[in-house]
C-alpha positions in Angstrom: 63.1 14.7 -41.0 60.3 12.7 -39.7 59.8 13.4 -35.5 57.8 11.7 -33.6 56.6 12.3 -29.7 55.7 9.3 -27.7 54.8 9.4 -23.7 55.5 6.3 -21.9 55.2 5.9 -18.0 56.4 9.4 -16.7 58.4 10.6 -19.6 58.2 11.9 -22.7 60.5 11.4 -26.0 61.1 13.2 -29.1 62.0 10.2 -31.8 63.9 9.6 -34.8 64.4 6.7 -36.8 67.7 5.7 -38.1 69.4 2.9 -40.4 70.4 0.1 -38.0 73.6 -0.6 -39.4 74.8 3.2 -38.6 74.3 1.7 -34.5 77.5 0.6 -34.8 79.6 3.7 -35.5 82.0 5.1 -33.1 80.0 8.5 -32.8 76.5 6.4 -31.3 78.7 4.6 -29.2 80.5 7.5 -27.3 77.0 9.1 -27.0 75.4 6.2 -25.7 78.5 5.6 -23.0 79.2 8.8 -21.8 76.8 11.9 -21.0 77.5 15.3 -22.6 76.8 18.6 -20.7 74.4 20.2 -23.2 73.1 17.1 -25.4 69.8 15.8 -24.7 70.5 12.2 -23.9 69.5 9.1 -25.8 68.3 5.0 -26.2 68.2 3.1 -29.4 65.4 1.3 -29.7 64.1 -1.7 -32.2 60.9 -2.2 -32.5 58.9 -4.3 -35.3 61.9 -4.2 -37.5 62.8 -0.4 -37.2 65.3 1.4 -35.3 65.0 4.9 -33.6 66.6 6.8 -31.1 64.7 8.1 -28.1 65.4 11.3 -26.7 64.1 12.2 -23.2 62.4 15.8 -23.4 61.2 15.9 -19.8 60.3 19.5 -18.6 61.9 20.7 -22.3 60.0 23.0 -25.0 61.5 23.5 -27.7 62.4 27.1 -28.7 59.8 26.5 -31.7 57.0 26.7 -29.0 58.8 28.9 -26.3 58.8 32.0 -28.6 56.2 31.4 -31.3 54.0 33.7 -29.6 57.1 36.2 -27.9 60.1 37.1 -28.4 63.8 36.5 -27.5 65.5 39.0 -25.5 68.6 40.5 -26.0 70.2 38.6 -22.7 68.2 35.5 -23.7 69.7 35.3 -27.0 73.0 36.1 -25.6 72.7 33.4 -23.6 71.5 30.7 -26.7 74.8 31.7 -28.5 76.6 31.1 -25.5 75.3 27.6 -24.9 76.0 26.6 -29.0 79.1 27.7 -28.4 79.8 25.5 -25.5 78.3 22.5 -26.6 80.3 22.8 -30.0 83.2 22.6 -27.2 82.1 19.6 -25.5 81.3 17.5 -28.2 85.2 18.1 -30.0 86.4 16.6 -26.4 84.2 13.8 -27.4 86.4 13.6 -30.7 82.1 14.5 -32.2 81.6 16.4 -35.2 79.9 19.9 -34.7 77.8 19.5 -38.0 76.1 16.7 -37.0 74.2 18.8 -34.2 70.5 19.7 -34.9 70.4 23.5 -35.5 66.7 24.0 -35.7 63.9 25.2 -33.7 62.2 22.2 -33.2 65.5 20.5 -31.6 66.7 23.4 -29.5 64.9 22.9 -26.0 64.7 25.1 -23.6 64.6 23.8 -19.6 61.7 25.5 -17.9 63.1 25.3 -14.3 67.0 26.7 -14.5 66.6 28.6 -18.3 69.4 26.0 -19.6 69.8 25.4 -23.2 69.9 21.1 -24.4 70.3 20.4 -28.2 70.3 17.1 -30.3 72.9 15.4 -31.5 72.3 13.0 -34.6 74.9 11.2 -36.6 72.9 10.8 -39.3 71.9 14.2 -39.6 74.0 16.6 -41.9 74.3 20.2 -40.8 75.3 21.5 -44.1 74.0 25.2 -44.1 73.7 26.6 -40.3 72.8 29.9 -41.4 69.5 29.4 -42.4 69.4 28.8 -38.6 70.2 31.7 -37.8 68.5 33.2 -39.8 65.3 32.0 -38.8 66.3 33.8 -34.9 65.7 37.1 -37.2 61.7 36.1 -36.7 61.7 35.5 -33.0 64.0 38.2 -31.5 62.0 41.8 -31.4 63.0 44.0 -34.7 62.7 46.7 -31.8 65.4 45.8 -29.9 68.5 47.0 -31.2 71.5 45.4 -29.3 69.6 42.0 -30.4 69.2 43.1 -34.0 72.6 44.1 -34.3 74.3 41.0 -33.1 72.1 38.5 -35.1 72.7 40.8 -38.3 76.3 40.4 -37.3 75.8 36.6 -37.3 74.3 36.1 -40.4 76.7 38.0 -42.4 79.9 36.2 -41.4 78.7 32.7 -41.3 78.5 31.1 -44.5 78.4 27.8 -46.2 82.3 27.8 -47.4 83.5 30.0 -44.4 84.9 29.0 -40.6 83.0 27.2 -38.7 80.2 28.6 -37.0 80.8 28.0 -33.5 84.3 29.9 -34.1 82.3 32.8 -35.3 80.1 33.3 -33.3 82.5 33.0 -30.0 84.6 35.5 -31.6 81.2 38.1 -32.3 80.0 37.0 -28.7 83.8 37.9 -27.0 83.7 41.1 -29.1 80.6 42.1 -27.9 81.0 41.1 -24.1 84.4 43.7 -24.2 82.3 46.7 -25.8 79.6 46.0 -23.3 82.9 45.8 -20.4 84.0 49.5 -21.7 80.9 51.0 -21.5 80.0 49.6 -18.1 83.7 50.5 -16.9 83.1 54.0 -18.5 79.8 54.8 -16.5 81.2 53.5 -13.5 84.0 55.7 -13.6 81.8 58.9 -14.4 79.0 57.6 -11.5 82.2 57.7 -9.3 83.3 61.1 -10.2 80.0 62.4 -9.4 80.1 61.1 -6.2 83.5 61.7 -5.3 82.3 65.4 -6.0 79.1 65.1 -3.3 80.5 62.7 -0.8 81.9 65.5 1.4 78.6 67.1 1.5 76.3 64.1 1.6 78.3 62.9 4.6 78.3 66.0 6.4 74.2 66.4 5.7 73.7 62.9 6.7 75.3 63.6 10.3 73.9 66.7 10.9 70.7 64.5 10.2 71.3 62.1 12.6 72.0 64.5 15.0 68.9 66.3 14.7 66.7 63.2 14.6 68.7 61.4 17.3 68.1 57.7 18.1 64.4 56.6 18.9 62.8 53.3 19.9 59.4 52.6 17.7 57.0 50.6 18.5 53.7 49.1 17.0 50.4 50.9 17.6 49.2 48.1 19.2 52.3 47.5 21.5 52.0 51.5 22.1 48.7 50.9 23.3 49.1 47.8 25.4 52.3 49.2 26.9 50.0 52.7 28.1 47.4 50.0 29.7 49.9 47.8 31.8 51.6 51.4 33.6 48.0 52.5 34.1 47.3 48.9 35.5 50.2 49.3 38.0 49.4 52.3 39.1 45.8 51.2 40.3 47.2 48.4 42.2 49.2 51.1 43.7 46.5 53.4 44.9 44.8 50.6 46.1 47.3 49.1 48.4 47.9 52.9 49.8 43.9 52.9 50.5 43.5 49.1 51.8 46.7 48.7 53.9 48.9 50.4 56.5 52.2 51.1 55.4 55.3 52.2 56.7 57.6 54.9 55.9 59.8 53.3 53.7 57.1 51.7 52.0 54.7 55.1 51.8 57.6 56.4 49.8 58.2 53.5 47.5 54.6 53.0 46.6 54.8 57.1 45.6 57.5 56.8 44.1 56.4 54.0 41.7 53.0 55.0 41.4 54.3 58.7 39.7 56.8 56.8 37.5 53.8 54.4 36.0 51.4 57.3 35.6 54.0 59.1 33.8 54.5 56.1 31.8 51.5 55.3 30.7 50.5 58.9 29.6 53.8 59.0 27.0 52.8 55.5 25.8 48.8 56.9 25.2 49.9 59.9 23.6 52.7 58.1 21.3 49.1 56.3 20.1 47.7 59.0 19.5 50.1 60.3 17.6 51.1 57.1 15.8 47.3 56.5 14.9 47.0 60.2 13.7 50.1 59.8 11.1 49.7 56.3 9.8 45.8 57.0 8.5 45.5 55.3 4.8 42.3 56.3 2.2 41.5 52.9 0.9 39.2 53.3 -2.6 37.1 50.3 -3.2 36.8 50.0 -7.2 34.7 47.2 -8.9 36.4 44.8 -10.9 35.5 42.6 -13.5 36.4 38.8 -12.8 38.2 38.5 -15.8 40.4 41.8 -14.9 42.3 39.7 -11.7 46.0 39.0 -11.6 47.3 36.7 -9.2 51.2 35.6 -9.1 52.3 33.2 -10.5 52.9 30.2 -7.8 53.7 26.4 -8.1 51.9 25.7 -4.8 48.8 27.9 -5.6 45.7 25.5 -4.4 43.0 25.2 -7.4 40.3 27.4 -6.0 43.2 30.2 -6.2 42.9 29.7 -10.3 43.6 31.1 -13.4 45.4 34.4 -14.6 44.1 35.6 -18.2 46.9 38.0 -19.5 44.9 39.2 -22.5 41.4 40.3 -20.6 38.7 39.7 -23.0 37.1 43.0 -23.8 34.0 44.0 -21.4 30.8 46.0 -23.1 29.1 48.4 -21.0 25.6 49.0 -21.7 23.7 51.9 -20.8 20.3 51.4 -19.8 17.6 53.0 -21.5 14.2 53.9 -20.4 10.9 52.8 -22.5 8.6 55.9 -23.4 5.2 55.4 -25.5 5.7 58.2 -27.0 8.8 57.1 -28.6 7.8 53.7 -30.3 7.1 54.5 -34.1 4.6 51.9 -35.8 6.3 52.6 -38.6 9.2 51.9 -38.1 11.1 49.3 -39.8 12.6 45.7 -38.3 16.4 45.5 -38.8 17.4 42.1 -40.2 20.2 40.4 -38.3 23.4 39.7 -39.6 24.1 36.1 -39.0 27.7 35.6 -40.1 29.4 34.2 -37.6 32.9 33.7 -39.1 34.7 36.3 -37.4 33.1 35.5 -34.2 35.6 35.3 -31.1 35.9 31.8 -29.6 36.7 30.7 -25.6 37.3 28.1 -23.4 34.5 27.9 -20.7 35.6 26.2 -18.1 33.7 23.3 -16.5 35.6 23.4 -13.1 34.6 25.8 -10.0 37.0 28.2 -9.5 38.7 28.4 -13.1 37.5 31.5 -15.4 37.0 31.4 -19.4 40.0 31.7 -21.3 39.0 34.3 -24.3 40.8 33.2 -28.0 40.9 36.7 -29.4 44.7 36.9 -30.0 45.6 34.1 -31.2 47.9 32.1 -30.5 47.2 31.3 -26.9 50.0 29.3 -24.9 47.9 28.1 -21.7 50.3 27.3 -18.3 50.9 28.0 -15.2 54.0 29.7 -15.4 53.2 33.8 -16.0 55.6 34.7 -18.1 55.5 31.7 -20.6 52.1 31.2 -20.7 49.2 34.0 -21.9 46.0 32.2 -20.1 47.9 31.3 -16.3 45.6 28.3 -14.3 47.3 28.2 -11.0 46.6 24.1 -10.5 49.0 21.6 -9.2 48.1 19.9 -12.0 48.4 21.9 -15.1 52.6 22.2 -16.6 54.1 25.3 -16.9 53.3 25.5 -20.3 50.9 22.7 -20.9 48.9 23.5 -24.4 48.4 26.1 -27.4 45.9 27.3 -29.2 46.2 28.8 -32.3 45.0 29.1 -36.3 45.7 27.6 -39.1 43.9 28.1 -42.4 40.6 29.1 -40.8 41.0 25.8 -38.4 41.3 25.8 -34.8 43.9 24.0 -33.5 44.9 22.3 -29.8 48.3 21.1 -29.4 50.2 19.7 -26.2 53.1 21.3 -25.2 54.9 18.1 -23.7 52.6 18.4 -21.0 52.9 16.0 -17.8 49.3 15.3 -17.3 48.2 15.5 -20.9 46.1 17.6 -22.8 42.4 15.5 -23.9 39.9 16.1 -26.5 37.2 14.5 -25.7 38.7 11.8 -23.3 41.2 11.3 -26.1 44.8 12.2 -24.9 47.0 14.0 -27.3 50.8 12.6 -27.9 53.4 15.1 -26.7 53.5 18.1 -28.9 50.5 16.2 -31.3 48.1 19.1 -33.1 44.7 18.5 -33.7 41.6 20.5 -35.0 38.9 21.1 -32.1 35.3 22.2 -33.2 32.8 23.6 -31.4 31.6 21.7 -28.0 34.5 20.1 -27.5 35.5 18.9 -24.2 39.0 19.9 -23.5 41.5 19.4 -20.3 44.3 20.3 -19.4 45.2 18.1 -16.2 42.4 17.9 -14.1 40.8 21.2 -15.4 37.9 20.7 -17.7 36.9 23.4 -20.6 33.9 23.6 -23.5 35.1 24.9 -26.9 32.7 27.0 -27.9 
């Protein structure tokens, strides 16, 4: 099927053209009247004698991009099923057939801010063999992870072509699944609780005998500790020197005392409690040299530009040892090594143009550039860059550049790529993402 992206104002659209007199049906009708939970929504549009059906992708990747480069968890693909299985549901209240939705990687979409999974629903398209779907999830889940392996398997094995529907099988898998996962969470409850009920007697008794011993305390900062021991000591220097300026009289003799030993007293605990409090609360802190490339920051919507750029795969850094020139050690004889000047497995980067931003090294390819950590493998922290704005990646020898629906564009060159458009960069050229400038090279 032929898809198209298109950007126009602040949105972007996945599109598909269609016969105009299908318009008419009673299926485009009810989609284009009524909005249902899990369907992407939809305009039909005609343009220069053609017809097409505009679906808003806004803050969507598809699952194509999300996990070309990573894997599906076991919860996340848990959660996938979950949301076929639901839409399937919504779309029968709709009186919509299930086959018509868009089981492929390239129409399942992912929303980046709340996880939620949106699909495509096409009249015109005929789902005639969901399993190759699923079985195309075999190559993004992680052949290491066993619970996921074992309920995809499952999956693929009981859906086929003349069988149930597949929404019916896999809400049965999925409800069999979620009351063995029940049994065993029940089961190590109920021997975590045996355990316990075993030590609670003990543990109760131990923890009042510790709260006797330790009693309760009021503690305070060092620096309130500190300030506290200079205000007594204050007070009890305006003391003495009213008892050395003025004439007082009995009453007042005694008060001034009085109040003079109690702020001495005072401010000695509070001094000593410093001392103390200083003593225990000393840290070592080790200075270590790091490499600019080597710096994490967190991931953070708000982070300011000059804050920039997480690299997840640091490129390799070659230390060389110096070495000392000796006379005595050059050999006139000695033969000049001819370089090797094949270049073809040289590693590529991004240098960046902008102040603040780092390189992004290309060594392990593909490279999904973003802001959000745990999508993206080369993190800019800018306002301006999406949360997964581009890729970088190989094919046949060629590099290639290709905009992940981003909001502020990817450009080559001044020319801005359509939504999810691949193209081939070479070396020197100027690519942004946003407002942050790089140099193939």
């Amino acid at each position: 099927m032929d898809i198209k992206y298109y950007r126009e104002a602040l949105h972007n659209y996945l599109i598909l053209k269609i016969d105009e007199a299908d318009t008419d049906s009673y299926q485009y009708k009810m989609l284009e009247n009524n909005q249902v939970k899990g369907i992407i929504p939809f305009t039909i549009r005609r343009m220069d004698g053609e017809t097409a059906i505009y679906y808003e992708i806004d803050s969507k990747q598809s699952i194509a991009n999300m996990y070309s480069n990573r894997r599906i968890p076991y919860e996340k693909l848990k959660k996938l099923l979950n949301s076929i299985v639901e839409v399937t549901e919504e779309i029968s209240r709709f009186f919509l057939d299930e086959n018509h939705l868009m089981l492929a990687g390239d129409y399942i979409f992912e929303d980046l801010t709340t996880g939620s999974f949106y699909f495509l629903y096409n009249p015109d398209y005929e789902n005639s063999n969901a399993e190759s779907f699923f079985v195309s999830l075999l190559e993004m889940i992680d052949i290491n992870d066993q619970e996921a392996s074992e309920l995809i398997y499952d999956i693929c094995e009981r859906i086929k072509p003349d069988g149930p529907c597949f929404s019916m099988v896999i809400g049965e898998i999925l409800k069999k699944k979620k009351s063995v996962d029940d049994t065993l969470i029940s089961q190590s409850v109920f021997s975590e609780d045996d355990i316990d009920e075993e030590d609670s007697d003990d543990e109760v008794e131990a923890a009042k005998a510790d709260e006797k011993r330790k009693g309760i305390g009021i503690k305070l900062p060092l620096g309130a500790s500190m300030l506290m021991a200079a205000l007594f000591a204050m007070v009890a220097g305006a003391l003495w020197y009213i008892r050395a300026v003025y004439i007082l009289t009995y009453e007042e003799n005694l008060l001034d005392i009085v109040v003079f030993m109690v702020s001495v007293m005072m401010s000695l605990i509070c001094f000593i409690k410093t001392i103390k409090a200083s003593g225990s609360n000393k840290t070592i802190i080790r200075k270590s040299k790091r490499h600019k490339d080597d710096e994490e920051y967190e991931d953070d919507e708000d982070a300011k530009p000059e804050e920039i750029t997480e690299v997840k795969s640091a490129p390799a850094v070659v230390h060389m040892q110096d070495t000392v020139y000796s006379p005595e050690e050059d050999d006139e004889n000695e033969e000049t090594v001819l370089l090797n000047f094949n270049f073809a497995g040289k590693m590529h980067k991004l240098y960046s143009a902008t102040d603040g931003i780092q390189n992004i090294p290309l060594d392990n390819l593909p490279v999904v550039i973003g802001k959000l950590s745990s999508c993206a493998d080369a993190v800019i922290k800018d306002p301006t860059v999406s949360r997964m704005h581009a890729k970088v990646f190989s094919i046949g020898g060629e590099m290639m550049l290709q905009d992940l629906n981003s909001k502020n564009g990817t450009f080559i060159n001044g020319i801005r790529l359509l939504p999810n458009e691949k193209r081939i960069i070479t070396a020197d050229d100027e690519i942004s993402f946003g407002k942050c400038a790089f140099s193939f090279r």
